[in-house]
N, C-alpha and C positions, 0 to 999 in steps of 0.2 A: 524944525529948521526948514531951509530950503528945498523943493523936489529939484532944483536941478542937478546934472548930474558931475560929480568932481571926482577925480583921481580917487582911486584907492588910500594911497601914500598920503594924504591930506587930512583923514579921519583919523580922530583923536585916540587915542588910549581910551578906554571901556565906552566907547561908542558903538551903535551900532547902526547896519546903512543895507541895504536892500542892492542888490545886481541888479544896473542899470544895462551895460553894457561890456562887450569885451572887444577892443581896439587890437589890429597888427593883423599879419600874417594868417597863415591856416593852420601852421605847424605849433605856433603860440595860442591861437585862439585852442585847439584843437585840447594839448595839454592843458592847458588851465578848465577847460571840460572834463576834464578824465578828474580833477583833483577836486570837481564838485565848482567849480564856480560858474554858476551857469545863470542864466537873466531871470532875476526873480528869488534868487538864493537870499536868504539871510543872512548876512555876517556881523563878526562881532571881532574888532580890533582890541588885538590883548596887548602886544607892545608894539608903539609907535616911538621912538625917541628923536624924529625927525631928521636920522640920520641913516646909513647902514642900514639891514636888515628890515623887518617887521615879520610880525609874529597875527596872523588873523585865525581865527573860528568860524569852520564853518561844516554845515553837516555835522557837529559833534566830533570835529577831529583838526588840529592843531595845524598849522600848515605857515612855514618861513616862506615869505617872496621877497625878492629881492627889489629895489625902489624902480627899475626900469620894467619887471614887470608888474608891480603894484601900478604904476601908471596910466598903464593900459586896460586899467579896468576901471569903469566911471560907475558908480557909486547914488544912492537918493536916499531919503528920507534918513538924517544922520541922526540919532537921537540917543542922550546918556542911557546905556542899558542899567534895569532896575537890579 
């Protein structure tokens, strides 16, 4: 798919996307660092259901974000994980 870079919250269920970036604050960006999401990280969305919640993979470890801060994190190379 496309390298450019989209929300978190917009990648599909068993896709997987590359840390582009991390948007907001120092106190948000800072956590979302400590939980491993850092520019360059792999992830892998396990549940999207375009509502509430979501559920992503990363590091090998399971992590809920809520759609305001899934937003704040942009995203590249989306592609169906095998």
């Amino acid at each position: 798919m496309s390298n450019t870079p989209i929300p978190l919250c917009s990648l599909k269920t068993d896709h997987v996307g590359v840390i582009h970036s991390l948007l907001g604050g120092h106190v948000l960006t800072s956590r979302l660092a400590t939980l491993g999401f850092t520019p360059g990280t792999q992830l892998t969305m396990v549940q999207n259901y375009g509502w509430g919640p979501l559920i992503v993979q990363v590091r090998d470890t399971r992590i809920a974000l809520g759609r305001g801060e899934a937003n704040k994190i942009r995203v590249t190379s989306a592609t169906p994980s095998a």
